[in-house]
C-alpha positions in Angstrom: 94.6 105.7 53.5 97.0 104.2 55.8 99.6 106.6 58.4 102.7 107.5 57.2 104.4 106.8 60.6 102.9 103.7 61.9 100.9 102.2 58.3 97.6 102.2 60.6 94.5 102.2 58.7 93.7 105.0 61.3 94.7 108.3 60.2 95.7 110.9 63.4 94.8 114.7 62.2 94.5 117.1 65.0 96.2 121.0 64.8 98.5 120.3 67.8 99.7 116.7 66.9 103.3 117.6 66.1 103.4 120.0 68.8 102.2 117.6 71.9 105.1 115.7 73.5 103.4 114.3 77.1 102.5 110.7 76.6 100.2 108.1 78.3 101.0 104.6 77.4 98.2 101.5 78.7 98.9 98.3 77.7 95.2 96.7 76.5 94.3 94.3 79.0 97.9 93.3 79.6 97.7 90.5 81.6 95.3 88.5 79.7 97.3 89.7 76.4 100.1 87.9 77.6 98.2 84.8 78.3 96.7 84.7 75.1 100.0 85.5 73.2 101.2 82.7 74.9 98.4 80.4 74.1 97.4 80.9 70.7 94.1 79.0 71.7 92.6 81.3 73.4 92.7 84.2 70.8 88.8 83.8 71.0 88.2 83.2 74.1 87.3 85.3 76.6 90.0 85.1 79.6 90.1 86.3 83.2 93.4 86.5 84.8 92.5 86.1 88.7 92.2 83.8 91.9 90.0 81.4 92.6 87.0 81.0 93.0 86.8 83.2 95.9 89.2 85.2 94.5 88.7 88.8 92.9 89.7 89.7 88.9 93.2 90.8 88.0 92.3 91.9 84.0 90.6 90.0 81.7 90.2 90.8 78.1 87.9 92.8 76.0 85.9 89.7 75.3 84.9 89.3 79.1 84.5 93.0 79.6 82.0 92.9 76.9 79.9 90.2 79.5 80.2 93.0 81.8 83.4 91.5 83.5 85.6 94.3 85.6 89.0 94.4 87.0 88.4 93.7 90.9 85.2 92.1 91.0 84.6 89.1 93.2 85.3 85.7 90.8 82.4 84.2 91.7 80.1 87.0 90.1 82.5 87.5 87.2 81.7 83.7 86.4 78.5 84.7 86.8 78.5 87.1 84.2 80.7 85.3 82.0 80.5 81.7 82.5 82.3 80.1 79.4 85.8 82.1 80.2 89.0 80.7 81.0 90.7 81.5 84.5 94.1 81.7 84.6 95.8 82.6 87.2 98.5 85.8 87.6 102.2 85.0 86.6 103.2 87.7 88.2 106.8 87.5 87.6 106.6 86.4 83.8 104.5 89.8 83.1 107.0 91.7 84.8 109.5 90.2 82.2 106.8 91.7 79.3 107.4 94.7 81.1 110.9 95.1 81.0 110.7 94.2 76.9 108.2 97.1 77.1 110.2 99.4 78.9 113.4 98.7 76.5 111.1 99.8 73.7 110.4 102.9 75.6 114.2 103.6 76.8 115.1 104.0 72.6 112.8 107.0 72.5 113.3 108.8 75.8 115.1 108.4 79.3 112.4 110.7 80.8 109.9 107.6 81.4 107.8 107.7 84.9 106.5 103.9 85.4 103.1 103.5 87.2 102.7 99.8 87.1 104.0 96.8 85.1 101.7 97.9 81.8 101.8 101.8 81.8 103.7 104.7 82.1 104.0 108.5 81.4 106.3 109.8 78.8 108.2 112.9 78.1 109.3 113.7 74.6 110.2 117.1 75.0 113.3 117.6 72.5 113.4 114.3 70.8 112.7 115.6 67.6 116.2 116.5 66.5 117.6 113.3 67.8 114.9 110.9 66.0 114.4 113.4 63.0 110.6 112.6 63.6 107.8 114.6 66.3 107.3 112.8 69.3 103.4 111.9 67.2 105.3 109.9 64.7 107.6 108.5 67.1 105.0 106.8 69.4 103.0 105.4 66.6 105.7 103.7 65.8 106.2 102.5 69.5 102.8 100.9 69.5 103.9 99.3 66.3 107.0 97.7 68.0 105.2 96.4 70.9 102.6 94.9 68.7 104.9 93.1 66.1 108.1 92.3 68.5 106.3 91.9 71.9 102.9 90.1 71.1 100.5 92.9 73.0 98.7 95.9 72.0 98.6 99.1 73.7 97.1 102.3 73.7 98.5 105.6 73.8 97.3 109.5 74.7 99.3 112.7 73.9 98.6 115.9 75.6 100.3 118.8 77.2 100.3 117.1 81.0 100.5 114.3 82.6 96.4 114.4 83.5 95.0 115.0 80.3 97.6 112.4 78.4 96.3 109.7 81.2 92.6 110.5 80.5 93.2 110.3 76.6 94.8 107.0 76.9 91.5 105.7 77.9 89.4 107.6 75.1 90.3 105.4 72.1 90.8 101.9 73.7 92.1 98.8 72.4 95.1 100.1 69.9 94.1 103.5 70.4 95.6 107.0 69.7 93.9 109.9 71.3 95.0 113.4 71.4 94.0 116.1 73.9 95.0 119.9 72.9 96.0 123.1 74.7 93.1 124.7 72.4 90.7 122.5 73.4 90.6 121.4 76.9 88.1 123.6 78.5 85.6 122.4 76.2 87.4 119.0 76.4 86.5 118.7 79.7 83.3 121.0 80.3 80.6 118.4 80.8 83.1 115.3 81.7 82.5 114.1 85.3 84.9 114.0 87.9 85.1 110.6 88.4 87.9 111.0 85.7 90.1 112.5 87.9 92.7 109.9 89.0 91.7 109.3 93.1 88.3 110.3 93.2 87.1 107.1 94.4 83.8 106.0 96.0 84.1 108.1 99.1 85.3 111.1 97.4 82.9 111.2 95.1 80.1 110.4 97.6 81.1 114.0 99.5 81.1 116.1 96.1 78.2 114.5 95.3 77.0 116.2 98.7 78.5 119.9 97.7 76.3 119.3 93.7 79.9 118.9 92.3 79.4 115.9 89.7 80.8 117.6 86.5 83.6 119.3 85.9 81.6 122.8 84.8 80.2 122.3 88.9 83.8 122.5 89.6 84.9 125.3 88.3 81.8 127.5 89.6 83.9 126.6 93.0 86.4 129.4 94.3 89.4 128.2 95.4 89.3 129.7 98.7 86.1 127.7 99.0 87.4 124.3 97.7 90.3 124.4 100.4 88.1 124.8 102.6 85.5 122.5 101.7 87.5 119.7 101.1 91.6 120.7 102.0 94.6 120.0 100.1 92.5 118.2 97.7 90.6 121.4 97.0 93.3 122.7 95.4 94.0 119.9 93.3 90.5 119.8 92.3 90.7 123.3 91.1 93.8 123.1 89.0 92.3 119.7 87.4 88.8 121.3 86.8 91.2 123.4 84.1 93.4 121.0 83.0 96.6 122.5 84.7 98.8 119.9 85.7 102.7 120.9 86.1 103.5 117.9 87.8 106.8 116.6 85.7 107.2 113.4 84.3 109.8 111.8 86.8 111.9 108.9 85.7 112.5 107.9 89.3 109.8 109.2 90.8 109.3 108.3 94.9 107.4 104.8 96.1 105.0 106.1 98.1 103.8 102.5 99.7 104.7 99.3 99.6 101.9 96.4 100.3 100.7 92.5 100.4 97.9 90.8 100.8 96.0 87.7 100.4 92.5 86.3 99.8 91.5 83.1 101.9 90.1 80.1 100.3 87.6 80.2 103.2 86.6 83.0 105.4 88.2 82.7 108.5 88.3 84.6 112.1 90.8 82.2 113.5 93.1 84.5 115.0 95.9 81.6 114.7 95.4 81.7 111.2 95.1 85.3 110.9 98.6 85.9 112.8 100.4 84.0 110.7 99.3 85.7 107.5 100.1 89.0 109.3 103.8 88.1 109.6 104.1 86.3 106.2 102.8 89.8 104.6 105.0 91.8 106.9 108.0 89.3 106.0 106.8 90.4 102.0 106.6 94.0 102.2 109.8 94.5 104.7 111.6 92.6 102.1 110.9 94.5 99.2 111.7 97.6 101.2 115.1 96.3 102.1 115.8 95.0 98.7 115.1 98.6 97.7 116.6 100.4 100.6 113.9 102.0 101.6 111.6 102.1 104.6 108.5 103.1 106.0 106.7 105.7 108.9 103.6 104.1 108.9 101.8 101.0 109.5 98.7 99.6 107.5 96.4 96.7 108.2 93.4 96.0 105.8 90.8 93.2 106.1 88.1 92.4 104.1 84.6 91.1 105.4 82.7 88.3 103.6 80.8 90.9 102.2 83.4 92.8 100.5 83.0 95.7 103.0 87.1 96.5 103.9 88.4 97.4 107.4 91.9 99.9 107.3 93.9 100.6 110.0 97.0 102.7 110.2 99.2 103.5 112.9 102.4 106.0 112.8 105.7 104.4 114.3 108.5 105.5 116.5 110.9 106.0 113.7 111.2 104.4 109.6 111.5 100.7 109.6 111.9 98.1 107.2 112.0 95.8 109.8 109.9 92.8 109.2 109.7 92.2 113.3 108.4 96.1 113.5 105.6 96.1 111.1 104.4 92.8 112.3 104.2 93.8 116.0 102.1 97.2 114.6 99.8 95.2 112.7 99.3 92.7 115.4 98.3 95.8 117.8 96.2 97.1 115.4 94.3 93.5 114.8 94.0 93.4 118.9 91.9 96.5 118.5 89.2 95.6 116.1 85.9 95.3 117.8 85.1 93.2 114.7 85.7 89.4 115.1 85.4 88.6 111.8 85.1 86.3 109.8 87.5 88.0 106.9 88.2 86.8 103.5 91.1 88.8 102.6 94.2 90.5 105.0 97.0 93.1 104.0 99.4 94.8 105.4 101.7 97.8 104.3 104.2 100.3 104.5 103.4 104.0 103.6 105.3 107.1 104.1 107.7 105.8 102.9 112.0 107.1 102.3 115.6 106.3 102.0 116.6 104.4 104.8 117.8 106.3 107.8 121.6 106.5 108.9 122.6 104.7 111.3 120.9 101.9 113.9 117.7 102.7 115.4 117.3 104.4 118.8 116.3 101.6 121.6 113.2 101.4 122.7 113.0 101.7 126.8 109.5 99.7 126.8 110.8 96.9 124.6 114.4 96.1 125.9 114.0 93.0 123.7 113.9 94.9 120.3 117.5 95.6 119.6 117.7 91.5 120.0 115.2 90.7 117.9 116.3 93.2 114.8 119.8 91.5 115.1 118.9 88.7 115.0 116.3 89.3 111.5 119.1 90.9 110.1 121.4 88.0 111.0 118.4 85.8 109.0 118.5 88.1 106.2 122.2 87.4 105.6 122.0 83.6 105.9 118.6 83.3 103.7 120.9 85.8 101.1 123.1 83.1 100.9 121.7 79.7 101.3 118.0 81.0 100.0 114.1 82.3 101.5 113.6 78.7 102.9 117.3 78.5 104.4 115.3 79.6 107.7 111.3 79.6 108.4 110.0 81.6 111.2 107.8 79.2 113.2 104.9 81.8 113.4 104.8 81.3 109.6 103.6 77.8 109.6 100.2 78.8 111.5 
């Protein structure tokens, strides 16, 4: 029996379906979707979308994850693990053009779409059953349908009554999945899940509530509140709310950048400090761009390095005032690399923005210890308005070319 809405062989029953309206959509493995849309010849391939060889994994398909092939791992053990897979490397802006087909798809069901990267988002159907004479269900079926038939990739989607739940049942029924998470159900939903599902409980976090016995979300919710603050701050609270699926965070259709970033992987690992100061101003010259070209900037400084045994170094450092200020964030990061007791060698370097706003009215106050600043930003922002206009390479920064 196929679906009414979408003609899947898959039939949805659930007592909530037509009453859900808070959507997850995941692209499947979008990168290497693209790549084998585009290339017909490697439908049966595996595929890895990633650097080099000494490069880490961007996606790769289902195929390679089946070898035991994971976003982020090293290339060289991914090849390891799956030898006979193609290596393509990232197109960045030609998947950001999927997106945007994607995203138009989206737009004809609801404004009320919150982005999180190129190949997922959270939407909000609330009300959209009188326009499209069809529950919000119905409506994304048919959405996965489109993106299937008139893009070329498949995608998954969850539907729940928040944003947390819908992103943990997009992963639940993965490729071409449809999952559904209820009011009714989600304390027993969630009972003996662990918390690793909770988006940003990473490595480190998990290591220190595996220290207070919390691994499940049952140890949660023996925790008091009181006692979770206090245990483990602002997150405590978080954890608490989570542990019983409250989540009244709104689905924001411009919802704030919270950092912007760069970073590159070496070929070679290198401690050259040459070498390593002119990556730090090609990054900064990367992230203060998009920040400008977005009219934003940032409060804080980041530096990240990566050892040649994958073990990273972060650095952050709060500034005088917001910058976007290629000149600023360069001069931070270099202070912060001047502090490392570790020589190195790195294989990877990043830098970042964080805190990030609206830029500030108004020119920034001088700076009595660097006279010299004031000269310097007029004279980026005179290089902003010439490369605007003749193009990036229309003037090179000699500290580039290291």
């Amino acid at each position: 029996m196929r679906c009414p809405g979408c003609r899947s062989v898959r039939l949805v029953s659930h007592p909530e379906l037509f009453s859900l309206s808070i959507a997850h959509m995941d692209c499947d493995a979008f990168y290497a979707s693209v790549e084998k849309r585009d290339n017909p010849g490697l439908h049966d391939k595996p595929v890895i979308v990633g650097g080099g060889h000494r490069g880490v994994v961007s996606t790769c398909c289902y195929l390679a994850r089946i070898k035991g092939v994971r976003s982020a791992m090293p290339m060289f053990q991914a090849l390891k693990l799956c030898p006979e897979a193609a290596v393509i490397a990232p197109r960045g802006s030609h998947y950001a053009a999927v997106s945007r087909e994607i995203r138009a798809l989206m737009e004809d069901l609801t404004p009320l779409i919150e982005p999180l990267s190129l190949d997922e988002a959270f939407l909000d159907l609330t009300g959209t059953e009188r326009l499209h004479h069809a529950p919000p269900a119905v409506l994304l079926a048919r959405l996965l349908n489109r993106i299937e038939q008139e893009i070329g990739v498949t995608a998954s989607i969850g539907l729940s009554h928040n944003k947390f739940l819908a992103k943990i049942a997009s992963d639940l029924d993965k490729p071409r999945g449809f999952a559904v998470i209820g009011r009714a159900e989600t304390a027993d939903f969630l009972r003996d899940k662990p918390v690793r599902m909770i988006w940003g409980v990473g490595t480190a976090f998990q290591a220190a509530l595996d220290k207070a016995g919390i691994r499940s979300f049952d140890d949660l919710r023996r925790w008091d509140l009181p006692d979770l603050v206090a245990r483990f701050g602002a997150s405590g609270e978080r954890l608490y709310h989570l542990a019983r699926g409250e989540d009244h965070r709104r689905v924001q259709r411009d919802a704030p950048m919270k950092s912007i970033s760069a970073e590159t992987t070496f070929d070679r690992d290198t401690a050259a400090r040459d070498v390593l100061d002119g990556h730090l101003w090609r990054l900064s010259e990367r992230v203060t761009d998009r920040a400008k070209a977005k009219g934003l900037a940032g409060r804080t400084a980041q530096l990240k390095l990566r050892r040649a045994d994958f073990s990273t170094i972060t650095r952050r450092q709060s500034l005088r005032e917001p910058t976007q200020m290629a000149d600023t964030l360069y001069r931070a990061a270099a202070e912060m690399m001047s502090g490392l007791g570790d020589p190195g060698p790195f294989r990877l370097i990043g830098v970042g923005l964080s805190d990030i706003g609206p830029t500030p009215d108004g020119d920034p106050m001088g700076d009595l210890l660097d006279p010299d600043a004031e000269t310097r930003r007029k004279a980026e922002r005179a290089t902003d308005a010439i490369r605007a206009r003749f193009g990036p390479q229309a003037i090179v920064r000699g500290r580039s070319l290291s």
